[in-house]
C-alpha positions as CSV (number, residue, x, y, z in Angstrom):
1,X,0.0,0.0,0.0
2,X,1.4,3.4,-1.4
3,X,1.5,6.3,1.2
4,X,2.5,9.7,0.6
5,X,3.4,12.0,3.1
6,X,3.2,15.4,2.4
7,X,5.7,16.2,5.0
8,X,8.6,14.5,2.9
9,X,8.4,16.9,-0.4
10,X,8.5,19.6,2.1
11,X,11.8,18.4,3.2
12,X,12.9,17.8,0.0
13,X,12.8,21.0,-1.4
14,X,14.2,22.4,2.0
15,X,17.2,20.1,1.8
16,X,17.8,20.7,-2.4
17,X,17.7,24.8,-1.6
18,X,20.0,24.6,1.5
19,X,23.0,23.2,-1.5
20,X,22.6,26.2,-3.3
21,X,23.5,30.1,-3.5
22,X,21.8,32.6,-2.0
23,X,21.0,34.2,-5.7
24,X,19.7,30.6,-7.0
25,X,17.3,30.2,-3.5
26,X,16.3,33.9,-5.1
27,X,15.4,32.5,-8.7
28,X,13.7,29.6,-6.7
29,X,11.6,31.6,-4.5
30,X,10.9,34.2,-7.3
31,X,9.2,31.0,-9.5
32,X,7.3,29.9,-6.4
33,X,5.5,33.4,-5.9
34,X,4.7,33.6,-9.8
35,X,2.3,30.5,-8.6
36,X,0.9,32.2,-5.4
37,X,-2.6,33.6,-5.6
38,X,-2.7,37.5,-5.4
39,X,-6.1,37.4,-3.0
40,X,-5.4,36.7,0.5
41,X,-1.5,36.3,0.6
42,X,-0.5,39.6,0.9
43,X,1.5,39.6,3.9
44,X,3.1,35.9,2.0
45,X,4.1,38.4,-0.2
46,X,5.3,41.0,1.2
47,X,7.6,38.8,3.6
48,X,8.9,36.7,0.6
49,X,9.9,40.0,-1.7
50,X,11.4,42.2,1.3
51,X,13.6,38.9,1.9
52,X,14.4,38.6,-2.3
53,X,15.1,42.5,-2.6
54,X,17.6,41.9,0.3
55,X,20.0,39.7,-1.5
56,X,22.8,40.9,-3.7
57,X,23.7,40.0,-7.7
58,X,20.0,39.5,-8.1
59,X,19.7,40.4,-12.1
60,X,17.7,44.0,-12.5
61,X,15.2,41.3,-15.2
62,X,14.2,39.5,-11.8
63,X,13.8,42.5,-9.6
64,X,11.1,43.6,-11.5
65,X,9.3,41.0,-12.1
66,X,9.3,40.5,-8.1
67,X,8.4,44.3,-8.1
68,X,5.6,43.3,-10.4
69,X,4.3,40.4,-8.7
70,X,4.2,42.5,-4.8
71,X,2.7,45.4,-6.6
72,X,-0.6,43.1,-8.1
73,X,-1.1,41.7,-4.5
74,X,-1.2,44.6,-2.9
75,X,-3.7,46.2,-5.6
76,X,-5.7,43.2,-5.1
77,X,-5.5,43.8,-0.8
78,X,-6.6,47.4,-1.9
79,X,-3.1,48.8,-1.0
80,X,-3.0,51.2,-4.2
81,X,-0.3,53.8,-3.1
82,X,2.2,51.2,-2.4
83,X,1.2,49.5,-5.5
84,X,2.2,52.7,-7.3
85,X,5.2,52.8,-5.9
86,X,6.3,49.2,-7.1
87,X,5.3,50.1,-10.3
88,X,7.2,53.4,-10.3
89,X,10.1,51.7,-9.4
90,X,9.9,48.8,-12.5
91,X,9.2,52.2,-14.8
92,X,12.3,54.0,-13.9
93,X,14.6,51.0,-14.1
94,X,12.4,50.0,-17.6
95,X,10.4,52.7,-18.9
96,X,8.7,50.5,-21.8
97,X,7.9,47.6,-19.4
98,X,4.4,46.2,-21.1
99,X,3.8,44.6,-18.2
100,X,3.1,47.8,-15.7
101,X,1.3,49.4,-18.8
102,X,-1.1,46.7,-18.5
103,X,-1.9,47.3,-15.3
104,X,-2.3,51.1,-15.5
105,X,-4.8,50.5,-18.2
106,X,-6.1,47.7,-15.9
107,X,-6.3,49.4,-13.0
108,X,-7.2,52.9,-14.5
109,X,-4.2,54.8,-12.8
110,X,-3.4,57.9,-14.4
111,X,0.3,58.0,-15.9
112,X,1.0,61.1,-13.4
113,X,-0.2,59.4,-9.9
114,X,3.4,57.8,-10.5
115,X,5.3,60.9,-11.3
116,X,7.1,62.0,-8.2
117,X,9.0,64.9,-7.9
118,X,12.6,64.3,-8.6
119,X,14.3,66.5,-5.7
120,X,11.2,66.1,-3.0
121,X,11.3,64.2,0.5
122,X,10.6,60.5,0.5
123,X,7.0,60.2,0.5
124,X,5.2,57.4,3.1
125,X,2.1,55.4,1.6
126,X,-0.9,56.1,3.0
127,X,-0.9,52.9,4.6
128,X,1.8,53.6,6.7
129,X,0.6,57.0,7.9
130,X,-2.8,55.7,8.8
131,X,-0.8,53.0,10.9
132,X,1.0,56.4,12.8
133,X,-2.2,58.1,13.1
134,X,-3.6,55.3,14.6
135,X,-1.5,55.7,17.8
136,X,-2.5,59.3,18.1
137,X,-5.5,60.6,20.7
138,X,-8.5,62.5,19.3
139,X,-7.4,65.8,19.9
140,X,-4.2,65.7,18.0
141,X,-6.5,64.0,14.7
142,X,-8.5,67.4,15.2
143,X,-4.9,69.5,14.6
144,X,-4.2,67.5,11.9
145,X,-7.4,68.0,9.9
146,X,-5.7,71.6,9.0
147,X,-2.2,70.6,7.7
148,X,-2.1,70.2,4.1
149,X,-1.2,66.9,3.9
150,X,-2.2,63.2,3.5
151,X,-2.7,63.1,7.1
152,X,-5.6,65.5,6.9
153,X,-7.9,63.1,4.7
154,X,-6.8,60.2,7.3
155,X,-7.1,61.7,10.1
156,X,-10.8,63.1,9.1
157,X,-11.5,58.8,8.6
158,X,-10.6,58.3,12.2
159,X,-12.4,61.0,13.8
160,X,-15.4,60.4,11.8
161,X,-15.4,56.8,13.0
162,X,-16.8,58.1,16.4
163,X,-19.3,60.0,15.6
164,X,-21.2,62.3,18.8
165,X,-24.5,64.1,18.2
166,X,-26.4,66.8,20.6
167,X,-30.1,67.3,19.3
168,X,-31.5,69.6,22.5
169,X,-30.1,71.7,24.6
170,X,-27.8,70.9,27.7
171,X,-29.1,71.9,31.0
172,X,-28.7,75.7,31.5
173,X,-25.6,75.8,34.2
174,X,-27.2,78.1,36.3
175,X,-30.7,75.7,36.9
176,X,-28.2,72.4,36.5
177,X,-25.9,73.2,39.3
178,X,-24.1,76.8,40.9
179,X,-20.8,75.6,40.2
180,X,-20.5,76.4,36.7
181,X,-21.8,79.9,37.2
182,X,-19.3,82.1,35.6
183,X,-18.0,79.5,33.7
184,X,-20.0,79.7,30.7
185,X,-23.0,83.1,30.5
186,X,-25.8,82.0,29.1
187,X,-25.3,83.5,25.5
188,X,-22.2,81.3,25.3
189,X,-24.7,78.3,26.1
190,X,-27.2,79.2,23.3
191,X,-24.2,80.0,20.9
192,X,-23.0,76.4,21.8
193,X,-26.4,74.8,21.4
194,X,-26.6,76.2,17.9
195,X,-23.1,75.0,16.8
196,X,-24.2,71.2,17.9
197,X,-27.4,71.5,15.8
198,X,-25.9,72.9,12.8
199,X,-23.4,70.2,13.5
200,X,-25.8,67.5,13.7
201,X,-27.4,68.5,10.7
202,X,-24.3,68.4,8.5
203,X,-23.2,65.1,9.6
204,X,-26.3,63.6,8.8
205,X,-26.8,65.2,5.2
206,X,-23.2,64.2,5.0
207,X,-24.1,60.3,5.5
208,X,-27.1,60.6,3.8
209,X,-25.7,61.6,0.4
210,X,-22.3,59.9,0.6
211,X,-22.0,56.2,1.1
212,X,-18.7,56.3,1.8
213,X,-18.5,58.6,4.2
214,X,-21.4,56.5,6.1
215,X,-19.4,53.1,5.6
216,X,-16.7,54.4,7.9
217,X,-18.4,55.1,10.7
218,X,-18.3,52.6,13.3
219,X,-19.4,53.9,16.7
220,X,-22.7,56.5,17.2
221,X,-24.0,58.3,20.3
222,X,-27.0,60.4,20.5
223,X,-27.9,62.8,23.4
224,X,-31.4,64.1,23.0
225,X,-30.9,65.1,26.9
226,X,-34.6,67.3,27.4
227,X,-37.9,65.2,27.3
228,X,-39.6,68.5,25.7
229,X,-39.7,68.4,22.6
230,X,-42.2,70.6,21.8
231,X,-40.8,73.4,22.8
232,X,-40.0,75.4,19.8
233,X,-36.2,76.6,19.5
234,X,-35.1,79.9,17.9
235,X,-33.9,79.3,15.0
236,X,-30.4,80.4,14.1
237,X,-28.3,81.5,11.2
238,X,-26.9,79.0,8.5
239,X,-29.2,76.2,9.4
240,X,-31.0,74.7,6.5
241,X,-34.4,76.3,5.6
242,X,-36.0,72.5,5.7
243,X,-36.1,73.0,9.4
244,X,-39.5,74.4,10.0
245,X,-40.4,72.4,12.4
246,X,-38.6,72.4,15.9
247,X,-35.2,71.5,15.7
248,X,-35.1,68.3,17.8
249,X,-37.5,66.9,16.0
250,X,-35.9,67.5,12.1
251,X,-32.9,65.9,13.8
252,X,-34.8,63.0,15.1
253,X,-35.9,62.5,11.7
254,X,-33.3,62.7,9.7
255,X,-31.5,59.9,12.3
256,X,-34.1,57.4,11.4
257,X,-33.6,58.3,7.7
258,X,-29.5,58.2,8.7
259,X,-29.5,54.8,10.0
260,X,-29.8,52.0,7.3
261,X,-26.9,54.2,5.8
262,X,-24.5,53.2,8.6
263,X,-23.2,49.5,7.2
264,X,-20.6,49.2,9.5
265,X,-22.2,50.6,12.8
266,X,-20.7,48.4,15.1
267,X,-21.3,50.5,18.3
268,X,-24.7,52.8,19.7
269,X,-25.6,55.2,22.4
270,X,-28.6,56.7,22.8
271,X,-29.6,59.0,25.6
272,X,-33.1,60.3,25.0
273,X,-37.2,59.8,25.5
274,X,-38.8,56.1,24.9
275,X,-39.8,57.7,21.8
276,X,-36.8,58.2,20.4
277,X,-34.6,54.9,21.8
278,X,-38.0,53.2,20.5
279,X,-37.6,54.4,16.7
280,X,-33.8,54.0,16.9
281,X,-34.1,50.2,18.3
282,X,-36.0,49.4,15.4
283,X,-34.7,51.0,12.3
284,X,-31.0,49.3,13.5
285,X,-33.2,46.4,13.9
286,X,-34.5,46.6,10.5
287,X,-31.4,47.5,9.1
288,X,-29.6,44.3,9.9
289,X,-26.8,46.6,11.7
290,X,-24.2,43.7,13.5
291,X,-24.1,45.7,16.8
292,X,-21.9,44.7,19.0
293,X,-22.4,47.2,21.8
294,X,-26.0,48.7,22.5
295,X,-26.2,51.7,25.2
296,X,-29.5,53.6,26.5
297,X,-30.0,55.5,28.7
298,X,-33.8,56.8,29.3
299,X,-34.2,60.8,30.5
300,X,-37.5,60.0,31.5
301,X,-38.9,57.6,33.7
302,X,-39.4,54.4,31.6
303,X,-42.3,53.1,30.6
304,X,-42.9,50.0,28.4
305,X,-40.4,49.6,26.0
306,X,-39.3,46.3,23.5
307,X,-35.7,45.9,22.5
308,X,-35.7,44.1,19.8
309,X,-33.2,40.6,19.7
310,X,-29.8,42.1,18.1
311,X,-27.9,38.6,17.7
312,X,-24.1,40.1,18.3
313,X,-24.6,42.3,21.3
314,X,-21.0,41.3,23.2
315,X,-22.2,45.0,25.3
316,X,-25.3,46.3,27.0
317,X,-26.0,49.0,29.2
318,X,-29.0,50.6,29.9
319,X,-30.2,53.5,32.3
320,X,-33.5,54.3,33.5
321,X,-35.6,55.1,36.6
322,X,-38.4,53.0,37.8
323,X,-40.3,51.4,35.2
324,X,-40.6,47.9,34.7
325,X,-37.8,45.5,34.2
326,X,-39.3,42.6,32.1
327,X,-38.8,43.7,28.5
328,X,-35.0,44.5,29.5
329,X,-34.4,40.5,31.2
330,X,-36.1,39.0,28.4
331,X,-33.5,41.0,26.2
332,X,-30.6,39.9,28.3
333,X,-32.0,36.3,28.0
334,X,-31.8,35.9,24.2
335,X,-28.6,37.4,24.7
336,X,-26.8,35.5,27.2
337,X,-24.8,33.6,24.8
338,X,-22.9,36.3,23.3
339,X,-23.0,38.9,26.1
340,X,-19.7,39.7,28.0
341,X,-20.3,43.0,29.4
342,X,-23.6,44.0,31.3
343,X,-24.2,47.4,32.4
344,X,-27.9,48.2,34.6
345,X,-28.6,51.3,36.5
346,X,-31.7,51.7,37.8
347,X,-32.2,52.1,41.4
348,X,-35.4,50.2,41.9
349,X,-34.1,47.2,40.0
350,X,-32.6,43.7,41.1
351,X,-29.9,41.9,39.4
352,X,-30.8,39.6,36.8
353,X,-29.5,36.5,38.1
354,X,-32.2,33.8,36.4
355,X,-31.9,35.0,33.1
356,X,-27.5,36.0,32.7
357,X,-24.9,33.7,31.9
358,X,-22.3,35.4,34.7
359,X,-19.8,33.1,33.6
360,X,-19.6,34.6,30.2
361,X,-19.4,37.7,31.6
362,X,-15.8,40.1,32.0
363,X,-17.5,43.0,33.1
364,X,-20.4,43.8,35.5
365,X,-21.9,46.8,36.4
366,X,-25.2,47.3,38.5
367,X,-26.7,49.7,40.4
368,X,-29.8,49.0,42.1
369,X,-31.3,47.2,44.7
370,X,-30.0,44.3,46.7
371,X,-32.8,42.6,48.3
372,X,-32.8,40.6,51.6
373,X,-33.5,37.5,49.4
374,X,-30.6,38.3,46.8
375,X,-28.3,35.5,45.5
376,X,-26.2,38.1,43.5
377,X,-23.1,38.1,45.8
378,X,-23.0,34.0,45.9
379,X,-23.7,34.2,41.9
380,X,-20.9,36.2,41.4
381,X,-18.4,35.2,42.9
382,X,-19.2,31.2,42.5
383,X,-19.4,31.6,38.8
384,X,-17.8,34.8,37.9
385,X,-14.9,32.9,36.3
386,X,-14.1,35.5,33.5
387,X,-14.9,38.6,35.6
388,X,-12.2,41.3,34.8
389,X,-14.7,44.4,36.2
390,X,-16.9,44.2,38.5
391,X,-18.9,47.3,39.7
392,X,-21.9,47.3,42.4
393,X,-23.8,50.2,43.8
394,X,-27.0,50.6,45.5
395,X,-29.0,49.9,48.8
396,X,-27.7,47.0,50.7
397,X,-30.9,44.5,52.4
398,X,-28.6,41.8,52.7
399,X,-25.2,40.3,54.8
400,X,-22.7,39.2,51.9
401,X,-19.8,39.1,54.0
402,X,-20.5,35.4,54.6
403,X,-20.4,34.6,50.9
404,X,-16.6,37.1,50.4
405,X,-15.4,34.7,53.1
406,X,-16.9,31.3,50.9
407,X,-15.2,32.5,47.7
408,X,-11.9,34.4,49.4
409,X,-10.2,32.7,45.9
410,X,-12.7,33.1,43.2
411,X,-12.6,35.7,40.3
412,X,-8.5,35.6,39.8
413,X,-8.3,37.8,36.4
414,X,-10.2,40.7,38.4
415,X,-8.5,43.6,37.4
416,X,-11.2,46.4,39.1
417,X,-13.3,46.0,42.1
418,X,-16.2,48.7,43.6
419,X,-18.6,49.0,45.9
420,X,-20.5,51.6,46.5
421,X,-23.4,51.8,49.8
422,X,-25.9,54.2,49.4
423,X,-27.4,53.4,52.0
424,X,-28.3,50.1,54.5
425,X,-31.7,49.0,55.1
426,X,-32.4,49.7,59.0
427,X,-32.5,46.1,60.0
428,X,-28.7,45.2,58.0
429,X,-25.8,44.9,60.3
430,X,-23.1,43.3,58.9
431,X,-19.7,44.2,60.6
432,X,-17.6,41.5,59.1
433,X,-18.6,42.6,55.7
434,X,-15.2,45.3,54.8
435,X,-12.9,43.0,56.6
436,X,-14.6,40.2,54.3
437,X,-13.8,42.3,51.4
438,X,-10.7,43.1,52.6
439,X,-9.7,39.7,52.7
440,X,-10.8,38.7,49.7
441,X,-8.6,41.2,47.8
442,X,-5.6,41.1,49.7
443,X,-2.6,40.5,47.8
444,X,-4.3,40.7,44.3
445,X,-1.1,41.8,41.9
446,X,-3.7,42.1,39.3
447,X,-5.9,44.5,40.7
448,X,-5.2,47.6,39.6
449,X,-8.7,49.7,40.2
450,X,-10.1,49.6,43.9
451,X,-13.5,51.9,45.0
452,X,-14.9,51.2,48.6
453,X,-17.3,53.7,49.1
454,X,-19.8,53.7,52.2
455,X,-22.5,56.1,54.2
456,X,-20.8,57.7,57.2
457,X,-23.6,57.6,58.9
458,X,-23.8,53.5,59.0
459,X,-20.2,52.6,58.4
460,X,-20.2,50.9,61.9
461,X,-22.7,48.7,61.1
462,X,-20.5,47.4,58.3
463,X,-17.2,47.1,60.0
464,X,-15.5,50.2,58.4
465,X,-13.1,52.2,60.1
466,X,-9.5,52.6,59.9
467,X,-8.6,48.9,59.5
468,X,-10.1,48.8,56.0
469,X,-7.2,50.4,54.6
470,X,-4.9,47.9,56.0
471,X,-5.6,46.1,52.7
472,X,-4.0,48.9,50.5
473,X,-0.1,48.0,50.9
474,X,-1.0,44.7,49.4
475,X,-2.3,45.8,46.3
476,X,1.1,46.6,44.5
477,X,0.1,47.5,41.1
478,X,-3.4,49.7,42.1
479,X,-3.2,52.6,39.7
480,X,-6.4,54.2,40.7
481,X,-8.3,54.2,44.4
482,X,-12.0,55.7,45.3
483,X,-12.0,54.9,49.1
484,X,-13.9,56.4,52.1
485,X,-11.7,58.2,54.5
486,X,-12.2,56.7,57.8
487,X,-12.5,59.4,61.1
488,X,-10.2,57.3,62.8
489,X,-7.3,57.2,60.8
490,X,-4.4,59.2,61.2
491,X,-3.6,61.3,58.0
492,X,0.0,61.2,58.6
493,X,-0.4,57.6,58.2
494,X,-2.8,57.4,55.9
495,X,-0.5,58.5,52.7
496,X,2.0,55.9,53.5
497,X,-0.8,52.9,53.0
498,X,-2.0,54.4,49.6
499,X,0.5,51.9,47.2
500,X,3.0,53.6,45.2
501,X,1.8,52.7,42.2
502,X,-1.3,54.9,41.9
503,X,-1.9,57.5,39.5
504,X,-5.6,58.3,40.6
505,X,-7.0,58.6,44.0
506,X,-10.4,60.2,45.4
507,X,-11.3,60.3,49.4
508,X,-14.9,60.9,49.9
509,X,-14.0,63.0,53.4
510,X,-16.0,62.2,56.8
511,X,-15.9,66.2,57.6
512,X,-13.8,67.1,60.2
513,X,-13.2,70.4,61.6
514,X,-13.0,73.0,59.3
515,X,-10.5,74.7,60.6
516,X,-8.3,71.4,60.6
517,X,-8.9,70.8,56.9
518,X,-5.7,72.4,56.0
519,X,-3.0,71.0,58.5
520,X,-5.4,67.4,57.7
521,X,-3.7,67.8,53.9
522,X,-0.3,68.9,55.5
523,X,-0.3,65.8,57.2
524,X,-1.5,63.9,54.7
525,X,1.3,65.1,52.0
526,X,4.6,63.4,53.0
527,X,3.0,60.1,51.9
528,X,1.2,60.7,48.9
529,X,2.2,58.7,46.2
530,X,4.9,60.4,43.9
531,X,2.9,59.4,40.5
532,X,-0.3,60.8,41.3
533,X,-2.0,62.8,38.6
534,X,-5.3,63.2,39.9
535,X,-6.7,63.9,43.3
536,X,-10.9,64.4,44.2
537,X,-11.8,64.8,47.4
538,X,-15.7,65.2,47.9
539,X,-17.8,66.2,51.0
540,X,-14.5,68.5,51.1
541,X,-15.7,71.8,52.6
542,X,-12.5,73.9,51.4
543,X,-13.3,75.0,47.7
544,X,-10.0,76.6,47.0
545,X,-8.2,74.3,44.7
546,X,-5.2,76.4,45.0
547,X,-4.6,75.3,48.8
548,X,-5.3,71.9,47.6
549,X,-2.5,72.0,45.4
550,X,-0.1,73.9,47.8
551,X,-1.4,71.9,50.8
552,X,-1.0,68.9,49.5
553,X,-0.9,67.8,46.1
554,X,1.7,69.9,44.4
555,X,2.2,67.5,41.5
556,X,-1.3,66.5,40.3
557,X,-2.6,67.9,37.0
558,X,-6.3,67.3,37.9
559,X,-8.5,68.1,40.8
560,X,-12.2,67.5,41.8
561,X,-13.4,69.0,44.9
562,X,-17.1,67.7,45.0
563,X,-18.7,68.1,41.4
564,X,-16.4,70.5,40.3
565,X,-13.3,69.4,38.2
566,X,-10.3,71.5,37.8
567,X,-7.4,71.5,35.4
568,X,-3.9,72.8,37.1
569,X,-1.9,74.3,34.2
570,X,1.8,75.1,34.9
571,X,3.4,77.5,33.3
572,X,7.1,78.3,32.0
573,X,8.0,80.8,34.8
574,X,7.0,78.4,37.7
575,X,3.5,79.7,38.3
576,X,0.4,78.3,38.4
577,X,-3.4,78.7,36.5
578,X,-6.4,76.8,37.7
579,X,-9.0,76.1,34.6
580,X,-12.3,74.8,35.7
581,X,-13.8,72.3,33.4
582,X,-17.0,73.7,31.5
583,X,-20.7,71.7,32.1
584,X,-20.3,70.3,28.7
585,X,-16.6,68.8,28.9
586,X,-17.4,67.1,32.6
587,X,-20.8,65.1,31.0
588,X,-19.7,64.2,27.3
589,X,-15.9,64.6,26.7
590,X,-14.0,63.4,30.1
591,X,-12.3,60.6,28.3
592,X,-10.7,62.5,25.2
593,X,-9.4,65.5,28.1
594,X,-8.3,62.9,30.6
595,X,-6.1,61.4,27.8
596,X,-5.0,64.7,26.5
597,X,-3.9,65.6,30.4
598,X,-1.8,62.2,30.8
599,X,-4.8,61.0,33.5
600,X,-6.8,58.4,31.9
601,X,-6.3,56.4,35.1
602,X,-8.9,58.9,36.5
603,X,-11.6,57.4,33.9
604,X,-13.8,56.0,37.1
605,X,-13.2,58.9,39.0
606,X,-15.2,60.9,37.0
607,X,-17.3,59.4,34.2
């Protein structure tokens, strides 16, 4: 019985090329590639020509025709400026080549796209600049739509991926909250307000009359933030004179009409009125959109809604208040399979145990109720196998310390961990429940986010004083910490336990004294970690940021006192500027300014 083994002609052409010259292994490599297909071998390709270009005495005959053969893979990858510039280089070495004119005529590339200026700079393909741009943050895309260059086109693609829309108007400061008072007048607001709807309005003509422009974008988020939409808006100049209806609504509309344009949407956020999430749900729906990440958030109190079955979500998140929950589980149930990251905030809500796979989950987040009858602590953390984030906030009816003891072990790739009380119900004392959670994170290395955040008024009842932040030395590799600062514990002490490691830290303050606030940071300052770019401190009654920074934390580039978020700018001659962040860039754009400021570490802190 005949057998061939595949294995044995592979060794046979290794062994007969290891007897000859390095030009001959050239000639032989240079015949295989004339038999290699030009779809789906590019990077073949591109490994087996730099490696032939690289060897000496190769005739100038067969450098071409490697040329040749690199430049009709990378046409057919879609790599058309690098392609060029393989065929430039056969042209100037063999300007009659009928080969490369076959391709041009092919191809339909104009004789001068190969031209390139004799005494010029090296150009870089477009390929490779997208790869630079690629590394850069949003901000610096936005500089680079104004230089005259390659870049500019690029860099408009990867801004336009993400694309952010503001139908209705932001909160007026002054109603919203006293601390941006002064920041922004109210004329600056309704300037503003205009700018997003003209905005809006462009972008959406923009993907409703150009397919390509539509095909690139990848991630969209929608804030209709005010319920009212009937209220009629003033109208302002340069808007299109098709808006004569309210401007919300002509927004709205031409959304819906937006959608099925959107082939690649991969991503969605809408915060608005059921209405609105409603019309969006099902026109993505409609549109056979692969979603992988859904977000909603309700500015209204919810009332029935039906998310229709999207079969890719990997993401979910939804906000609301009150309302009913059953619409949402039965979502989350014809999702389980693909979900890994779950996202619920609504206060008067329980976790979804009997309808969530947790152990396909890596990240929760809930915020809501935790009954006296819950199983959500046991289910987590006896199942939680994958968890990488896990995030719980709301009022606490039950004793979980028990159940942190049980599974001291469980959930080893956690990589953030947070807890947040509200409040206890009147009966709930649990005092073993923060040295439970303590122990349970003690000596993590992987850990690298830690929030502990409890009611002062109760913090007895659940075993929180100063012992809590015994844990803190262990966690070598924390980077960012939200913790409650305990009455009991020495501030001169305190800094030393924070690990060296972290970059963001926030102490929500059990007030003491006012008058001791000030020697309370002086004391607190010898031990403060020396990487630390971002300090909050809330129920802080000192509002000066400037003694913050002088008191205390001399080296951060961010601080929060409360709701109110600060940038610390240093300047060339040693001095100081405080800029306080506007309403606007604290709700929509934290992310893009923490990366800008070097503090994305502070992500948690703020968002």
């Amino acid at each position: 019985m005949n057998v061939f083994n595949p294995r044995i002609l592979d060794a046979s052409i290794r062994d007969v090329t290891g007897c000859l010259s390095d030009t001959q292994k050239a000639d032989v490599l240079l015949h295989a590639l004339q038999h290699l297909p030009s779809e789906g071998s590019r990077i073949v390709m591109e490994n087996a020509i730099q490696s032939f270009l690289q060897v000496s005495g190769v005739p100038p005959p067969d450098v071409a025709r490697a040329l040749l053969l690199r430049a009709k893979t990378r046409l057919a990858a879609g790599y058309r400026t690098s392609a060029q510039q393989d065929l430039l280089s056969v042209l100037s070495s063999d300007p009659a080549n009928q080969d490369v004119k076959a391709i041009i005529q092919s191809e339909h590339i104009r004789q001068e796209m190969l031209i390139r200026e004799p005494d010029g700079p090296p150009r870089f393909s477009a390929e490779v600049w997208r790869e630079v741009a690629l590394y850069l943050p949003k901000r610096d895309l936005k500089s680079l739509l104004s230089v005259p260059h390659t870049l500019s086109r690029i860099a408009s693609q990867l801004i336009f991926r993400e694309i952010d829309l503001h139908f209705t108007a932001s909160p007026e400061p002054s109603r919203a909250d006293d601390r941006y008072r002064g920041v922004h007048g109210g004329r600056d607001e309704q300037e503003l307000d205009a700018w997003h709807y003209q905005r809006s309005a462009d972008i959406l003509t923009r993907i409703l009359v150009d397919p390509v422009f539509a095909s690139q974008v990848r991630s969209l988020s929608i804030y209709a933030v005010v319920s009212d939409t009937s209220h009629t808006l003033a109208f302002q100049t340069g808007l299109c004179s098709f808006f004569n209806a309210t401007v919300s609504q002509s927004l709205s509309g031409m959304l819906i009409n937006s959608l099925p344009k959107l082939c690649n949407l991969r991503s969605a956020h809408c915060s608005g009125n059921k209405d609105l999430i409603n019309r969006m749900l099902e026109t993505m729906c409609a549109s056979n959109h692969r979603l992988y990440s859904l977000s909603i958030n309700f500015v209204n109190r919810l009332g029935d809604i039906n998310i229709p079955p999207f079969k890719h979500i990997t993401h979910f998140s939804i906000t609301a208040e009150g309302g009913n929950s059953t619409s949402t589980h039965d979502f989350i149930s014809q999702s389980h399979d693909s979900l890994r990251s779950l996202v619920i905030k609504n206060a008067n809500w329980t976790f979804p145990t009997d309808v969530i796979s947790i152990r396909h989950l890596t990240v929760i987040e809930f915020e809501g109720c935790f009954s006296a009858d819950s199983q959500v602590f046991s289910e987590i953390l006896s199942t939680g196998h994958q968890l990488e984030s896990l995030t719980l906030s709301g009022v606490l009816e039950c004793t979980p310390s028990a159940t942190f003891r049980m599974y001291r072990s469980s959930l080893p790739f956690l990589t953030h961990f947070a807890l947040k009380i509200v409040s206890l119900h009147r009966h709930v004392t649990d005092r073993d429940l923060v040295p439970a959670i303590s122990e349970f994170l003690r000596d993590r290395k992987h850990l690298h986010s830690f929030h502990l955040i409890v009611p002062s008024a109760d913090h007895r009842r659940i075993g929180f004083d100063a012992s809590a932040w015994g844990v803190l030395p262990s966690l070598i590799n924390l980077r960012s910490l939200c913790i409650t600062y305990p009455r009991d514990l020495s501030p001169s002490l305190a800094g030393w336990l924070i690990p060296r490691s972290v970059r963001a830290l926030t102490m929500e303050i059990m007030v003491p004294p006012a008058e001791d606030l000030l020697l309370f940071i002086n004391q607190l300052r010898p031990g403060i970690p020396p990487l630390l770019t971002f300090v909050g401190m809330t129920n802080f009654p000192i509002r000066s940021v400037m003694n913050v920074i002088d008191h205390g934390f001399s080296n951060v580039r961010l601080v929060r006192i409360d709701e109110s978020v600060c940038s610390v700018i240093r300047l060339d001659d040693g001095s100081i500027e405080i800029e306080q962040w506007p309403y606007r860039r604290v709700k929509y754009h934290t992310a893009v300014w923490l990366e800008s400021l070097g503090c994305e570490d502070a992500i948690r802190h703020l968002v």
